[in-house]
C-alpha positions in Angstrom: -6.3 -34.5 34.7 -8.3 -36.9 36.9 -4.8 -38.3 38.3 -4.0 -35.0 39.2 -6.9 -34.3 40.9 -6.9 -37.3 43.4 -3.6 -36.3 43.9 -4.5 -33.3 44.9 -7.1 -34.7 47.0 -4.7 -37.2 48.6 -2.1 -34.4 49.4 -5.0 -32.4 50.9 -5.0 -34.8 53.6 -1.3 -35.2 53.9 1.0 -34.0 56.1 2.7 -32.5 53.9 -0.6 -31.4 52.1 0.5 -27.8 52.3 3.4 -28.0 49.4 1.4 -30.8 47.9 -1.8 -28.1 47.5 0.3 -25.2 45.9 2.2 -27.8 43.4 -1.0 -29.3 41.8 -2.9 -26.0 41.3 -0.2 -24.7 39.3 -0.3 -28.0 37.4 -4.5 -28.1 37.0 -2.9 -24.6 35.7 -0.5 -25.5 33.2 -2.2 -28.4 31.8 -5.5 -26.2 31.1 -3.6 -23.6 29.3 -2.0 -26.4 27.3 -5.4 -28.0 26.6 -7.3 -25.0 25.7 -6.9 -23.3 22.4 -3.9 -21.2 21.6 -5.7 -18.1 20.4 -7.9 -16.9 23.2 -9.8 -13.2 21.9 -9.0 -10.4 23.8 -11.5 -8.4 25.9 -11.4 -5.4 23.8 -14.4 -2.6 23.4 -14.3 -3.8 19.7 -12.8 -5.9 17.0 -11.7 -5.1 14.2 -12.4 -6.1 11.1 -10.1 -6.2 7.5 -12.6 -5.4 5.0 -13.8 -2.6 6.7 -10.6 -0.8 7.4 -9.9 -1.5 3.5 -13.3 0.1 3.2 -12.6 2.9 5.4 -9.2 3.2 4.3 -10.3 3.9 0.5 -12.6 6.3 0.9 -10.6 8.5 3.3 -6.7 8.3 2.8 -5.9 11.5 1.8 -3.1 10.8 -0.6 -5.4 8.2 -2.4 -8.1 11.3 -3.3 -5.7 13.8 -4.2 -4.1 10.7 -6.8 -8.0 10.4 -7.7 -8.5 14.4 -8.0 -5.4 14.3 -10.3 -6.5 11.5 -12.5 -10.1 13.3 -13.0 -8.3 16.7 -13.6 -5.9 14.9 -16.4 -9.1 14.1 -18.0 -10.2 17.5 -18.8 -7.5 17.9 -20.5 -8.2 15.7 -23.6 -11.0 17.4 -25.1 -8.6 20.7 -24.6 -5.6 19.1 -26.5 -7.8 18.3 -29.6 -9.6 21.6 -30.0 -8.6 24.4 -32.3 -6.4 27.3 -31.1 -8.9 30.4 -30.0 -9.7 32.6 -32.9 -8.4 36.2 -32.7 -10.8 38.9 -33.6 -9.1 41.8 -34.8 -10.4 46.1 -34.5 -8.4 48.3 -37.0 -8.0 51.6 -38.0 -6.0 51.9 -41.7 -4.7 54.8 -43.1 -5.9 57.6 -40.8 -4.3 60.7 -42.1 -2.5 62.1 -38.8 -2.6 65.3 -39.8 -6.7 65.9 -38.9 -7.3 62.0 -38.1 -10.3 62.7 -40.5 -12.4 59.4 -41.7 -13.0 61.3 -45.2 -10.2 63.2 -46.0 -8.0 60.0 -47.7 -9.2 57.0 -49.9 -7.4 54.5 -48.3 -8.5 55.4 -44.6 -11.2 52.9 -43.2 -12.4 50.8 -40.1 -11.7 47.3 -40.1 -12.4 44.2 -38.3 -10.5 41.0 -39.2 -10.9 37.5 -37.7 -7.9 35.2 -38.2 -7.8 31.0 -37.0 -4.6 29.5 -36.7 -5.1 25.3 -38.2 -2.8 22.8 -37.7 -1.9 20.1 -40.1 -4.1 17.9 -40.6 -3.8 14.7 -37.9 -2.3 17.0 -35.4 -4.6 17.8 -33.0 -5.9 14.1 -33.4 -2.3 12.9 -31.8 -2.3 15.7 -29.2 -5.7 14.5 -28.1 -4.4 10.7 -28.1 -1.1 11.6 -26.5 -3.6 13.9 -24.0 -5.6 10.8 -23.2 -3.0 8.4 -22.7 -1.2 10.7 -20.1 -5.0 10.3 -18.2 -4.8 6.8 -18.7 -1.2 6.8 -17.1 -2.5 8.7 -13.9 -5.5 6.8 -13.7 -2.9 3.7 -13.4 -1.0 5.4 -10.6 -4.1 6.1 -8.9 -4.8 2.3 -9.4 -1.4 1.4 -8.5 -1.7 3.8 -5.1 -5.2 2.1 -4.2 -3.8 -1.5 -4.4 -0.4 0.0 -2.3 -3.0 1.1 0.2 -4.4 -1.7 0.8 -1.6 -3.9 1.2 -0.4 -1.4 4.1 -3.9 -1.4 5.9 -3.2 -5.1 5.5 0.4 -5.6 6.6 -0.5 -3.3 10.2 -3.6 -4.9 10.5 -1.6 -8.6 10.8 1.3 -7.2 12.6 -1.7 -5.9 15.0 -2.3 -9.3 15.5 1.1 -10.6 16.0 1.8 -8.1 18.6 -1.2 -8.5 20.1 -0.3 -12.3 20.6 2.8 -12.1 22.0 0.9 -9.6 25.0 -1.5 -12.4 25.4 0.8 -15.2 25.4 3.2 -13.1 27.7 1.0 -12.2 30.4 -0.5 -16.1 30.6 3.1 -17.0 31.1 4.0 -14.3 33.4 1.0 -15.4 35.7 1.9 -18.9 35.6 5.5 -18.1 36.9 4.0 -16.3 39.6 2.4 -19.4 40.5 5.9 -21.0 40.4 7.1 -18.5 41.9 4.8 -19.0 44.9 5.5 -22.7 44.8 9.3 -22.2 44.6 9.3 -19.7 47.6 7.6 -22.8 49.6 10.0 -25.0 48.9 13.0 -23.0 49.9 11.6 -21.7 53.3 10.4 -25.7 54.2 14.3 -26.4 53.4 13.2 -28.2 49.9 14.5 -26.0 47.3 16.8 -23.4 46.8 16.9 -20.0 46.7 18.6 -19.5 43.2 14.9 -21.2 41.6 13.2 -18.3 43.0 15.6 -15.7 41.6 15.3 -16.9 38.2 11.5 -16.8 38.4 11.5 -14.0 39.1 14.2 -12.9 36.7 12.3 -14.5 34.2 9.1 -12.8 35.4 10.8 -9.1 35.0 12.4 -10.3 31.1 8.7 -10.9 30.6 7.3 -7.4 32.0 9.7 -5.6 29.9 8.6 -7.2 26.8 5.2 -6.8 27.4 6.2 -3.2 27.8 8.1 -3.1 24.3 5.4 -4.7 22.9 2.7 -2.2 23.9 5.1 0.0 22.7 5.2 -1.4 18.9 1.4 -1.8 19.4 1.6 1.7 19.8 3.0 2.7 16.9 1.3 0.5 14.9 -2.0 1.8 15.7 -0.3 6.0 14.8 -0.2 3.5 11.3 -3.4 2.3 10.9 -4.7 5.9 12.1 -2.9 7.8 9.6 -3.8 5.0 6.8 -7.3 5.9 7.6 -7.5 9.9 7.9 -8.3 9.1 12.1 -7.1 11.3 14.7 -4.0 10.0 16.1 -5.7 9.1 19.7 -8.6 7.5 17.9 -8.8 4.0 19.9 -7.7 0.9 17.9 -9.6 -2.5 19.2 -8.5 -5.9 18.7 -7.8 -7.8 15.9 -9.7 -11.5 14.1 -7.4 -14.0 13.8 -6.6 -15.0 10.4 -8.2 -17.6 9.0 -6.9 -21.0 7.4 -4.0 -21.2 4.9 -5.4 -20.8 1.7 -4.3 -22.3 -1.9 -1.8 -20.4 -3.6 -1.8 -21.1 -7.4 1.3 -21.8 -9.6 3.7 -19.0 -10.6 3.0 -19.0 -14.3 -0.2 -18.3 -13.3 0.1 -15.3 -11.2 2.8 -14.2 -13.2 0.1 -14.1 -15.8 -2.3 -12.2 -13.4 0.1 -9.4 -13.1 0.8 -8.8 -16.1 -2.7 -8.5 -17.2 -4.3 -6.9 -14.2 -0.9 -5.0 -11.9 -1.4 -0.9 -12.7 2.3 -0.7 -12.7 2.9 -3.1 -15.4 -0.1 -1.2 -17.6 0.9 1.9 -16.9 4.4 1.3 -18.7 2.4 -0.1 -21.6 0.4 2.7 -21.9 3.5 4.8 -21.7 5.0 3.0 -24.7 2.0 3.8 -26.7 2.5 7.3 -25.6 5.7 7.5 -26.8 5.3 5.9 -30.1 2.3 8.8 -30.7 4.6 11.6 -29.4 7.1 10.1 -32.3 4.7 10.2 -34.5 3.7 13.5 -33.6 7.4 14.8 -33.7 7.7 13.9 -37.7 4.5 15.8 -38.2 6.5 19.0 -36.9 7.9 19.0 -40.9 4.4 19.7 -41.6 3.1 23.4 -41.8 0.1 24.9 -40.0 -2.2 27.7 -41.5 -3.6 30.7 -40.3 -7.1 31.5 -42.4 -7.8 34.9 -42.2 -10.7 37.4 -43.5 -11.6 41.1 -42.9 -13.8 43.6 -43.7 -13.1 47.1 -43.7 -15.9 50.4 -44.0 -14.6 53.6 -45.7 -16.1 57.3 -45.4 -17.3 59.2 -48.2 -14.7 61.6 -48.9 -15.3 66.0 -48.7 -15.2 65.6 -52.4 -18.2 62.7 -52.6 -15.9 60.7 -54.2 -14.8 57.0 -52.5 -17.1 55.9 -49.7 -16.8 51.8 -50.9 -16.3 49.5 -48.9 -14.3 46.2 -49.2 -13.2 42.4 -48.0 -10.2 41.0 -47.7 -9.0 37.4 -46.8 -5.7 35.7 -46.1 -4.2 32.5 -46.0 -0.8 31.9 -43.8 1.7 29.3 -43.2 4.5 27.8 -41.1 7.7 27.1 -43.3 10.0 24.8 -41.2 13.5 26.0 -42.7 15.4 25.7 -39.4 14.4 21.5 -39.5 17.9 20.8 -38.8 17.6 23.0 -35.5 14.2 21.9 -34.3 12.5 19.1 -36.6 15.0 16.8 -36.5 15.9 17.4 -33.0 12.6 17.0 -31.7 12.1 13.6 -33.3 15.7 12.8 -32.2 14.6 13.9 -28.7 11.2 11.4 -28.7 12.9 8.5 -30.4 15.2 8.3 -27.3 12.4 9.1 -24.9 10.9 6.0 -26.4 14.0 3.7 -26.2 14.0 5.1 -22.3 10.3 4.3 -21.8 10.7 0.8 -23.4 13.8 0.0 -21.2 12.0 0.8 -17.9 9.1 -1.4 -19.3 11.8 -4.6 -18.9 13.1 -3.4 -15.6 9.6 -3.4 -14.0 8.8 -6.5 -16.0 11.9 -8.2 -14.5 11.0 -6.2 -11.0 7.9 -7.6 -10.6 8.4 -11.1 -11.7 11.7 -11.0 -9.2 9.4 -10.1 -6.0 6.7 -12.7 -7.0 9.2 -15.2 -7.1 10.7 -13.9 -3.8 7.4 -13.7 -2.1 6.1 -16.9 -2.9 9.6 -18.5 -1.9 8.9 -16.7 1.8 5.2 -17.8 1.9 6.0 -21.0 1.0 9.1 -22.0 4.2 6.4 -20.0 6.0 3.5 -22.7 5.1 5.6 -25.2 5.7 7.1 -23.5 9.4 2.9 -23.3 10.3 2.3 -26.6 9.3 5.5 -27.9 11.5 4.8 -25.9 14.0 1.3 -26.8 14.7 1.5 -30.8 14.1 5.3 -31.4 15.5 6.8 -28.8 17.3 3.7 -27.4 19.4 2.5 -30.8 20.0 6.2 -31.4 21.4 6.9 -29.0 23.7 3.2 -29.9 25.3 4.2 -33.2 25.9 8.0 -32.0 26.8 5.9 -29.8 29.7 3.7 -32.3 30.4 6.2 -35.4 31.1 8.7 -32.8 33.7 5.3 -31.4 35.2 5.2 -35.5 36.2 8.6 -36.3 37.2 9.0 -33.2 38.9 6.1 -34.1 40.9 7.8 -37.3 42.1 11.1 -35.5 42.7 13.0 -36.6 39.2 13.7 -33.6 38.2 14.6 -30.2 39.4 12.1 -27.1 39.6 14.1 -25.2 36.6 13.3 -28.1 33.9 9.8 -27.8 34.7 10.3 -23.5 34.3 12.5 -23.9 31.4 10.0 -26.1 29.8 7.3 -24.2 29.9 9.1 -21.1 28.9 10.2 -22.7 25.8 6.5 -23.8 24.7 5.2 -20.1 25.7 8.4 -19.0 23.3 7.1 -21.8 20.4 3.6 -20.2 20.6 5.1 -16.2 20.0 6.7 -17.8 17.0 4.0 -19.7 15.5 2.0 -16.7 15.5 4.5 -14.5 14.1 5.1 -16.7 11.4 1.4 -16.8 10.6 1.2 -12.9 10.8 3.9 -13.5 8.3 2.0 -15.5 6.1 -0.7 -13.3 5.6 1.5 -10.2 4.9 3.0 -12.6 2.5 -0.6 -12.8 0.6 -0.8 -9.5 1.0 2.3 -8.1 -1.0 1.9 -10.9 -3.8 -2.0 -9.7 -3.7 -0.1 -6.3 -4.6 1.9 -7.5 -7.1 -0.3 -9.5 -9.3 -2.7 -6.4 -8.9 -5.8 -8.0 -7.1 -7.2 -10.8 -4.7 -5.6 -14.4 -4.7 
């Protein structure tokens, strides 16, 4: 940098300090950009921070509460499977003489009230209320399962925010650098120096780069709709700038997160509880051979009769059953019915099993190239194109090389930095669906 500036101090007081002036601010340029760090913050009205859209995102996505409302309303259901059917209470009139609907003119005639309760087998309602509470158990999985599904989308938008936002950044330093070039390329072509086809492709390049910044603030765009809808906002609420990410973290063996998910991944437990469903309904299906009961008593009041005779009054009970002769029909084909329902339910157990263990596999094979792509990226290929920039910013200063090296070269470290930062936006997004899959944090 100190060459460069008695250069430029020396060319000052050239006679051809003109050219020489223009040339080495655009270098002080470049090589500051290079030397500076890569991320630079946006000027934003506000940042954005990940927990707190999490935060924000779980206590107001609307899909998430009406999953919660269901789970608590599944609840209140167990306590109704394993109660009693209502009792029916019963007003009659027996035996009432239709020729004078007279109280006392027949012995039989009388007022009764009756109150009959229907009982299942015993161990019935038990199952219903076990069968009840695992279905609550199921939704309060897919309410778990939703939460964790949520999150890893407030994630995923929240690091492709930051990849987008990135490639704007790096973008609009490179477009202002080629207008710089631009500047220095028009120079030489009017002093006779250079040629007119350098300054067409600078400025070629220059419009390439205005329409992707246009594209980009386009996806930006509709990323923030995302994020807006994630957390119940208005559309047109404002959507600041993103943290970077910070440092690659540790990622632990498969066995072990394969381990994680199944003990802590709602979609895995949900199918277990399922299967304990099923076996109950089963169970519940052979008790169908069973009878129920209806108990019964009544009591009925009589009239003394014209003739003084009668007038006594008396109780009755009853005791009712169920007879299960059409097993053949109904029984059988209900237990027929849940034995294949549980066969079903087992089967989709192994398929999300194999589904999960598949996508963990998958995701840690893509977060791994991309760990390796960061690492690569930031101690070779970065590093590289820097010093690729930096040795045709010299020799084009001493006329070895033309003015489109020294563009092209710069263009193709602008294009490194776009990728490393996609590829760490990738990363993250990475941790985020394995984060999902296990069922919680890394």
């Amino acid at each position: 940098m100190i060459k460069i500036i008695t250069q430029f101090k020396k060319a000052h007081r050239s006679k051809k300090g003109n050219i020489m002036l223009k040339r080495t601010l655009v270098i002080i340029s470049i090589l500051f950009f290079i030397t500076t760090e890569m991320i630079i913050g946006k000027n934003q009205d506000f940042i954005l921070k990940l927990d707190d859209l999490i935060v924000e995102a779980l206590e107001n996505n609307p899909d998430l509460k009406a999953q919660h409302n269901r789970w608590k309303s599944m609840e209140k259901r167990i306590s109704q499977a394993g109660s009693l059917p209502d009792p029916v209470l019963g007003l009659n009139v027996m035996n009432l003489p239709e020729n004078s609907f007279n109280f006392n003119q027949e012995a039989m005639t009388g007022k009764q009230i009756s109150l009959k309760q229907k009982i299942p087998f015993p161990g019935k309602l038990g199952l219903k209320q076990k069968i009840a509470a695992e279905e609550a158990r199921v939704v309060e999985l897919e309410y778990l399962e939703k939460k964790i599904q949520l999150i890893k989308n407030v994630k995923k938008v929240y690091y492709g925010l930051f990849n987008i936002e990135k490639a704007i950044e790096i973008n609009k330093k490179n477009s202002e650098l080629l207008n710089q070039f631009e500047g220095i390329a028009d120079t030489r072509y009017r002093t006779g120096k250079g040629l007119l086809q350098d300054v067409l492709r600078i400025q070629l390049e220059n419009s390439r780069i205005s329409e992707r910044i246009i594209l980009l603030k386009q996806k930006r765009g509709s990323l923030a709709l995302q994020l807006n809808a994630l957390l119940n906002r208005k559309s047109i609420s404002p959507v600041g700038s993103v943290e970077t990410p910070v440092e690659l973290i540790q990622i632990p063996e498969f066995t072990e997160l394969k381990s994680s998910a199944e003990r802590n991944r709602p979609l895995i437990l949900l199918w277990q509880t399922r299967i304990k469903q099923s076996d109950k309904k089963v169970k519940f299906a052979r008790k169908s051979y069973l009878p129920d009961f209806t108990l019964g008593v009544a009591y009925t009041q009589r009239e003394v009769l014209t003739n003084g005779m009668g007038g006594v009054d008396y109780f009755s009970g009853s005791i009712n059953m169920t007879l299960p002769i059409y097993f053949w029909k109904k029984q059988k084909k209900l237990i027929e019915e849940n034995y294949y329902s549980e066969s079903s339910v087992q089967q989709k157990f192994e398929s999300v099993q194999q589904q999960v263990e598949s996508e963990l596999k998958i995701k840690l094979t893509e977060l791994e190239a991309n760990g390796k792509l960061l690492k690569l990226y930031k101690t070779g290929i970065l590093q590289q194109a820097s010093q690729t920039l930096e040795s045709a910013l010299s020799a084009y200063q001493v006329n070895r090389v033309d003015f489109l090296t020294v563009l092209n070269s710069q263009v193709t470290l602008f294009n490194y930095e776009m990728e490393y930062f996609r590829v760490l936006s990738n990363y993250f997004i990475n941790i985020a669906e394995i984060e999902e899959i296990i069922g919680g944090e890394i």
